[in-house]
Steps between C-alpha positions, in 0.01 A plus 500: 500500500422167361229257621813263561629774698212611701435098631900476524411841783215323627682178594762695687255723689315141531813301653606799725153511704566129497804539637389784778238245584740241519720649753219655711329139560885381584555742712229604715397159505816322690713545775790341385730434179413178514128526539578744185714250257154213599242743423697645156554148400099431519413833362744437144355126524126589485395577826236808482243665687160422450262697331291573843587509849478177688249342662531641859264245641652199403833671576394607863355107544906422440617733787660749247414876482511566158736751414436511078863412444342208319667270233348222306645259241348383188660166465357397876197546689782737796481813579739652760432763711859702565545596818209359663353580805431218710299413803531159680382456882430870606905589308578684207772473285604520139575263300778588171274279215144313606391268225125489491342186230166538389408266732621648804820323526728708672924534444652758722866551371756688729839623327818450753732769422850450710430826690132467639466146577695253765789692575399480826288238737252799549440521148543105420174477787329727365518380142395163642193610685356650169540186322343320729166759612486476035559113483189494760296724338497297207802664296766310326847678536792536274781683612777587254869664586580804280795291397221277287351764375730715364676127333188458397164644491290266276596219729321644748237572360463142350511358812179680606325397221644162584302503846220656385487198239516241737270678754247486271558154393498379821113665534418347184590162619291546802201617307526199275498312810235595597271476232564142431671629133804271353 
């Protein structure tokens, strides 16, 4: 066998364990096909775990038990935590996506496939009540339907980056503010 050959092996055994990897972060890691076709799109778009786990302090100081299904993106100072436990005011919950910035700037983003969420008032109340208990624990929510999603997936996740963009201006301004810069 040829050294061409051999690396040609190589790559293949290579892309395969990619590919098991792939599909077990995909799968174990959602509950839905949408929360699947978000999470793929960020994984092929440069989304990766971190070398080490994350910082459970600063994590715990959030309200989030950190679960190591941990993403973060080189292009932004984000990572997302998928599937994150949350607690807010004595409740726990999960939420599909949270955003975490370096700073602490949190983005909790909730997926609305057709079948889970407001086919009925019971679910439409409940839905509401979590937005609310995260918008007053200090979380900025973004709430796509499956429908945007699937269309498309980079949209989405532009728009996060959007609000994490002008979050963080918005903290900038204040800080320049506040020290009297121009």
């Amino acid at each position: 066998m040829s050294t061409d050959e051999k690396l040609a092996t190589l790559r293949a055994q290579f892309l395969e364990n990619a590919g098991r990897l792939f599909d077990f972060k995909v799968d174990s890691w959602c509950e839905s096909p949408i929360e699947r076709l978000l999470l793929s799109h960020m994984l092929v778009h440069g989304w990766e775990c971190p070398d080490g786990p994350p910082l459970l302090r600063e994590l715990s100081a959030f309200g989030i038990r950190p679960n190591w299904k941990v993403l973060q993106s080189g292009e932004c100072t984000l990572s997302c935590i998928v599937q994150a436990a949350v607690d807010v005011e004595g409740r726990s919950f999960r939420v599909d996506f949270a955003f975490i910035s370096e700073i602490g700037d949190r983005i909790a983003v909730e997926l609305d496939g057709h079948d889970f969420h407001e086919r009925t008032k019971e679910q439409a109340r409940h839905d509401k009540s979590r937005d609310r208990l995260l918008a007053t624990a200090g979380w900025r929510l973004l709430r796509f339907t499956g429908s945007e999603v699937y269309a498309d997936p980079a949209a989405c996740l532009a728009r996060v980056r959007a609000l994490h963009a002008s979050i963080w201006q918005a903290q900038y301004d204040v800080f320049k503010r506040a020290s009297g810069a121009r």
